[in-house]
C-alpha positions in Angstrom: 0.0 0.0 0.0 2.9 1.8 0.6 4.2 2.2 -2.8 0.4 3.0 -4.4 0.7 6.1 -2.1 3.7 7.0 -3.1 2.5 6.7 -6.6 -0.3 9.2 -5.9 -3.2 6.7 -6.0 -5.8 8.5 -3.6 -4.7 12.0 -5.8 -7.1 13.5 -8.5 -4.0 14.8 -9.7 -2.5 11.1 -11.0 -5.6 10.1 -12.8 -6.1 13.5 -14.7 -2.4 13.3 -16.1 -2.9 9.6 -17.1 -6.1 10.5 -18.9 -3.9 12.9 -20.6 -1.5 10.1 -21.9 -4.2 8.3 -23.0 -5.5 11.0 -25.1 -2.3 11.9 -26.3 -1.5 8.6 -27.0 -4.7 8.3 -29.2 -4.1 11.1 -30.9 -0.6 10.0 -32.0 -1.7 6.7 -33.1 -4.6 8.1 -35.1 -1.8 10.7 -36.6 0.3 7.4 -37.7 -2.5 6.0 -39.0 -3.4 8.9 -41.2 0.3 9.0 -42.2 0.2 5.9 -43.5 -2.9 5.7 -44.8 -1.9 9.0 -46.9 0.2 6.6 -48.3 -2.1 4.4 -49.7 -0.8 1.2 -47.2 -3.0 -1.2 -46.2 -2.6 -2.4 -42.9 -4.7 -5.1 -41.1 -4.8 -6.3 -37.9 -3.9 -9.4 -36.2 -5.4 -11.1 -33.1 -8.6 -10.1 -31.8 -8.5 -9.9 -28.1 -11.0 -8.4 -25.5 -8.4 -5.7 -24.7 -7.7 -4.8 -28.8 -11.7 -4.2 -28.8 -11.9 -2.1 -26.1 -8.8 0.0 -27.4 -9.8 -0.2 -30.9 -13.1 1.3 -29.7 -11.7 4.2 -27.7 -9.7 5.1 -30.2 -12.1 5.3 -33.1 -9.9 3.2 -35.2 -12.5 1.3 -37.6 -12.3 -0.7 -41.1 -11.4 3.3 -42.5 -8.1 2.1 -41.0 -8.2 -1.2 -40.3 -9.1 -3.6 -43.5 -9.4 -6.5 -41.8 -8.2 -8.5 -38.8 -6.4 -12.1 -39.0 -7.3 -14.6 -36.3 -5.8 -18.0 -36.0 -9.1 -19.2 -33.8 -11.2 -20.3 -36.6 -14.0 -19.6 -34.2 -13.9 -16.1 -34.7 -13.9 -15.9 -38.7 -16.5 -14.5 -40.6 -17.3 -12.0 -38.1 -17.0 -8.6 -37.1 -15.1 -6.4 -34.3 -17.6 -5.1 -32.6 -17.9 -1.8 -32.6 -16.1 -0.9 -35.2 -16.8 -3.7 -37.5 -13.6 -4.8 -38.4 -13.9 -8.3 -40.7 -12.2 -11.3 -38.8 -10.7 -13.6 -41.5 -8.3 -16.3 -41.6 -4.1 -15.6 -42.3 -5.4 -16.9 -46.4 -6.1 -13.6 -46.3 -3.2 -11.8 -46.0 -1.1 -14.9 -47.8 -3.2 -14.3 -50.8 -3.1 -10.5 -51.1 0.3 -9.1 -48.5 -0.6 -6.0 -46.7 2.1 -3.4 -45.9 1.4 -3.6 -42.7 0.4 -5.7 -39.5 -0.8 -4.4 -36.4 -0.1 -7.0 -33.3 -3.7 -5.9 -31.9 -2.2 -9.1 -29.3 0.9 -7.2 -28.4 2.1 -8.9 -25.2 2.2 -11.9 -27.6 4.3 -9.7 -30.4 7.2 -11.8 -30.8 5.3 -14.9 -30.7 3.3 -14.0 -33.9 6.2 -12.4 -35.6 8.0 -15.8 -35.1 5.0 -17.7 -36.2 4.3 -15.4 -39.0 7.9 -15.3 -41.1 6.0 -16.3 -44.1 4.1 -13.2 -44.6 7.5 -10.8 -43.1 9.4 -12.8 -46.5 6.5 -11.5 -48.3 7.0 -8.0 -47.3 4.5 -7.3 -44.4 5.5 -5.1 -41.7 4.8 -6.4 -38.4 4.2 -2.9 -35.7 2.4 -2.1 -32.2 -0.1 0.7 -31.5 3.2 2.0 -29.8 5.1 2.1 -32.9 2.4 4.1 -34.6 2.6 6.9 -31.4 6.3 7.2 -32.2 
């Protein structure tokens, strides 16, 4: 408990400047987006987690950015994100047709599916973070 006091926790102040980050952070990504999609890229996502939805979401990032999202839980294909109705489709997807760019919507698994994924990094693809695209 200590160390959450230190860290401000019972201070209005701590949560305003976070919700400042977070906005900032938005507004970065959403300006790396717009770069990028300037220049005609096409960048899907990968991995549809609960946490990618809610982000996603907050952010306003939608199939304008967004074509589509690869999945490997067949489960999930044929759907949309909700929300922002992003298609969920298979990896054929992006084997078939490379994008420029994949955004690890799993990021704490990023290496993982950059390992996993050297096929479509051979066939050009970009593999980035949200944090990348704040940079």
């Amino acid at each position: 408990m200590t160390n959450e006091l230190n860290f401000g926790i019972k201070e209005f102040d701590t949560y305003k400047a976070f919700g400042k980050q977070i906005k900032d952070l938005k507004e970065e990504t959403l300006r790396g987006l717009n770069h990028l999609k300037d220049k005609k890229k096409i960048i899907v996502g990968y991995g549809s987690p609960a946490k990618a939805t809610t982000i996603l979401n907050y952010y306003g990032i939608s199939n304008e950015y967004i074509d589509y999202i690869i999945e490997d839980n067949e489960l999930k294909h044929n759907y949309l994100l909700p929300g922002m109705k992003i298609p969920i489709k298979g990896k054929a997807q992006a084997i078939n047709n490379p994008p420029d760019y994949i955004l690890v919507l799993a990021w704490n698994f990023f290496e993982n599916i950059k390992k996993n994924n050297e096929d479509l990094i051979n066939a050009g693809c970009k593999f980035i973070t949200l944090k990348e695209l704040s940079s």
